[in-house]
C-alpha positions in Angstrom: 116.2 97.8 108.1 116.7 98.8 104.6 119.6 101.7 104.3 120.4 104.0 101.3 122.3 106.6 100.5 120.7 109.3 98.4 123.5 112.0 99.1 126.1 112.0 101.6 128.2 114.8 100.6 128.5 118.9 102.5 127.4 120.5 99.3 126.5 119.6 95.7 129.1 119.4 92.3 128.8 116.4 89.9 128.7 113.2 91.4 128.7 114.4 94.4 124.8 115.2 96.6 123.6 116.6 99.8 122.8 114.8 102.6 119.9 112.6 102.3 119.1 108.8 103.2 116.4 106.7 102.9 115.2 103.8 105.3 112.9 101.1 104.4 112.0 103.5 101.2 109.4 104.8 103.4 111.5 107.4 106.0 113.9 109.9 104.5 116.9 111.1 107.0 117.5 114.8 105.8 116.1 116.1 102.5 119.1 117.1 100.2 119.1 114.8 97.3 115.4 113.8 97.3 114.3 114.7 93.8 117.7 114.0 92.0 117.4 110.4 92.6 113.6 109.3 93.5 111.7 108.8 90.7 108.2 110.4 91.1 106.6 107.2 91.9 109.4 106.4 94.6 108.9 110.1 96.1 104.9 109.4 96.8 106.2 106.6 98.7 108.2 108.4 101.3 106.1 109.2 104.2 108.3 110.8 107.1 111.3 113.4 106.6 113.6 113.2 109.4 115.3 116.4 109.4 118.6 117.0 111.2 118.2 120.4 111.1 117.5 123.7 108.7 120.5 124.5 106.4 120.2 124.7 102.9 122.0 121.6 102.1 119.5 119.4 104.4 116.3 120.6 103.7 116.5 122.1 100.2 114.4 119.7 98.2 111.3 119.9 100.5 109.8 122.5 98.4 110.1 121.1 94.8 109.1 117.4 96.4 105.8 119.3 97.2 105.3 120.3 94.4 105.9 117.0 92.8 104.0 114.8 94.6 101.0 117.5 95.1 97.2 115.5 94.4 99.5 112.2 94.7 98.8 111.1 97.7 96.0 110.5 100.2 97.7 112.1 102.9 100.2 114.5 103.9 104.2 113.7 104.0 104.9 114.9 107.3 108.2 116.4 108.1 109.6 116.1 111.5 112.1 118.6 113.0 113.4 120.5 116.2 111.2 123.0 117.3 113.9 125.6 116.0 114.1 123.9 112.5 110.6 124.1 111.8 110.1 126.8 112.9 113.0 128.1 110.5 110.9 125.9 107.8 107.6 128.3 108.8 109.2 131.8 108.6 111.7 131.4 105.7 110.4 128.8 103.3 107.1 127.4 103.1 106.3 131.8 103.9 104.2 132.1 100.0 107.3 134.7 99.4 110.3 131.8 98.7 107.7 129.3 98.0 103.7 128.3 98.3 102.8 127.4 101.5 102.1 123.6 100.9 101.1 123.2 104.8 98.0 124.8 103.7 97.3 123.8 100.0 95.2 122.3 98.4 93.6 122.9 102.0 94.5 123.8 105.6 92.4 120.2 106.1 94.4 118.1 103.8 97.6 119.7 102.8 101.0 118.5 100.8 103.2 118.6 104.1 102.4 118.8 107.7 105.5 120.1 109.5 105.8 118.0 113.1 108.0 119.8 115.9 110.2 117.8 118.8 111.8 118.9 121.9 116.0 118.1 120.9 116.8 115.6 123.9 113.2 114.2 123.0 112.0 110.2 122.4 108.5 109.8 120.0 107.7 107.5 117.4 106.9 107.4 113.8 104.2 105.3 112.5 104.3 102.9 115.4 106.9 101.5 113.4 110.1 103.5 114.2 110.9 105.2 117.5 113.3 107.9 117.2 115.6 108.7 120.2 117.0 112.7 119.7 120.1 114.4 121.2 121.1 118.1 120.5 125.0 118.1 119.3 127.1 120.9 118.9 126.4 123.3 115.7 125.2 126.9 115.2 121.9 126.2 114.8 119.8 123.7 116.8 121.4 120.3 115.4 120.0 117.1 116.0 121.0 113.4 116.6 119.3 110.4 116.3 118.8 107.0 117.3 116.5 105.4 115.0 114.9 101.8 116.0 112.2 99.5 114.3 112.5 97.1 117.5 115.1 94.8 116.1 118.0 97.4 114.5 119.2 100.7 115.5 120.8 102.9 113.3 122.1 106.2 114.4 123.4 109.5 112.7 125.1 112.2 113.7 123.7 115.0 112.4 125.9 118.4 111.8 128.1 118.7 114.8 131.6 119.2 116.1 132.5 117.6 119.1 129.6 116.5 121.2 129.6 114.1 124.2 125.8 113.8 124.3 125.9 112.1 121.2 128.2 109.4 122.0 126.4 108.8 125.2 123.3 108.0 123.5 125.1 105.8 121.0 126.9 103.4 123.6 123.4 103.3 125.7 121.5 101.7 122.4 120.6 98.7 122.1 121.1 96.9 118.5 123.1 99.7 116.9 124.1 98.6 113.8 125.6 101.3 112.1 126.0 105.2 112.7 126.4 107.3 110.1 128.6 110.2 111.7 129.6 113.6 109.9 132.9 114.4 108.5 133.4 117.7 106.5 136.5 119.5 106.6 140.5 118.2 106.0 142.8 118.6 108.8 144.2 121.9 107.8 140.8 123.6 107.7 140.5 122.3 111.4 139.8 126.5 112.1 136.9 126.7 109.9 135.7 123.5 111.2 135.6 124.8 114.8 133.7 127.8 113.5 131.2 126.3 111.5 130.6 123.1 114.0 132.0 120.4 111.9 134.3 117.3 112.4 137.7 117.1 110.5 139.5 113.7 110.0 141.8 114.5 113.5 138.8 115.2 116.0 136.8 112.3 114.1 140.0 110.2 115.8 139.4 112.1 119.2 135.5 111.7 119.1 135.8 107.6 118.3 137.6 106.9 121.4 134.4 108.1 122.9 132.4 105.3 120.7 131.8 101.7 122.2 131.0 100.4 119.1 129.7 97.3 119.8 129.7 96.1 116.3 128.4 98.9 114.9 130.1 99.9 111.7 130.9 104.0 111.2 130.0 105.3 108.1 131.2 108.9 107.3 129.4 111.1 105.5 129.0 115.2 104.8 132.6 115.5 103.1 132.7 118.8 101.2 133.0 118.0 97.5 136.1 120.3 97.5 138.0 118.1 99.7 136.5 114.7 99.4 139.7 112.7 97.9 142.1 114.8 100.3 139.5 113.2 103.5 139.5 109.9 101.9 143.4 109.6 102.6 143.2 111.5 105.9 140.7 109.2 107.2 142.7 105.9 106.0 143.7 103.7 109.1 140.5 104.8 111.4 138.6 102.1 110.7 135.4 104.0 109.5 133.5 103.3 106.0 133.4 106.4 103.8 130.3 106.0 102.2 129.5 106.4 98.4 126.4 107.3 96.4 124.2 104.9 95.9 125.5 102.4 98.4 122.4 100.2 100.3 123.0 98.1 102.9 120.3 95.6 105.0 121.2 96.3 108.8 
């Protein structure tokens, strides 16, 4: 399994991109630095979006990739999400009032996008090449995590959360995890605002690991707000966890 990182940032500033990873250039985890680093021809080639869940920073480059790729491709790029994300997708973006409604153009029959709903706690597969395993974690919205698997590697990700137990129980129940890439946002002394907004700082990233048999499996942190990322790097030191950087691929 093929593993790069498009964005991994909580917001957007120079050299610094919203959440987004690609596996197997085929299968895009969250949809925040899609266009800023695929070339056109590399963007027709993505089939599936995974989507954690329906902030701005995660989905925000579905509608210009639409637009891009639109009479590009034999069939539609389908984008999979909880049933409260795309519904959120329906209502307030693809509405032909923020953007055109690329579900349904050129034709209902054979559109841009097709927008696929799960149950959060569900198991279904993509492609008959991944299967995805989903757990709801702890945010404002409906947040999901995964497991993904091709049948040989697992890879999970956190999605947006603060502390969650479902999440780590799914993680030490998988077979073949690899690597988990796990959500950091806020330093230590922001650990209010974290709480609020349902995010991990460095100090209950320590508390949540002691839940994690890793197995192996390296940590990869990702989701640091731009504002604060060299302040987390040091906070993090001495946790044993890979702070990942733009650009970074890795074969799991």
């Amino acid at each position: 399994m093929n593993l790069r990182v498009l964005g991994c940032h909580g917001g957007e500033l120079p050299r610094c991109r919203s959440t987004c990873f690609l596996v197997d250039g085929v299968l895009a985890l969250d949809a925040g630095a899609l266009t800023g680093t695929l070339s056109l021809e590399e963007l027709c080639r993505v089939d599936h979006v995974l989507l954690s869940h329906s902030h701005f920073d995660h989905v925000k480059d579905l509608p210009l990739v639409a637009d891009l790729i639109v009479g590009r491709r034999d069939k539609p790029m389908t984008i999979w999400g909880s049933r409260e994300c795309i519904r959120t997708l329906r209502e307030n973006m693809f509405n032909n009032a923020l953007w055109p409604d690329f579900t349904r153009i050129p034709t209902r029959r054979n559109p841009v996008m097709q927008l696929r709903s799960f149950r959060a706690g569900s198991t279904f597969r993509i492609d008959n090449r991944y299967t995805v395993q989903t757990v709801p974690v702890s945010h404002p919205v409906e947040s999901c995590g995964f497991v993904i698997s091709n049948g040989q590697t697992a890879l999970g990700m956190s999605g947006d959360t603060g502390p969650t137990d479902k999440l780590w129980k799914l993680f030490n129940r998988s077979k073949n995890l690899k690597a988990v890439l796990l959500e950091t946002s806020f330093p230590n002394k922001l650990q209010q605002l974290a709480d609020i907004s349902g995010h991990l700082t460095p100090q209950t990233l320590a508390t949540e690991l002691k839940k994690f048999q890793r197995n192996g499996a390296e940590v990869m942190l990702y989701h640091l707000k731009p504002a604060f990322v060299q302040q987390l790097k040091r906070e993090v030191n001495g946790l044993n966890v890979r702070v990942l950087e733009l650009d970074d691929t890795f074969e799991l």
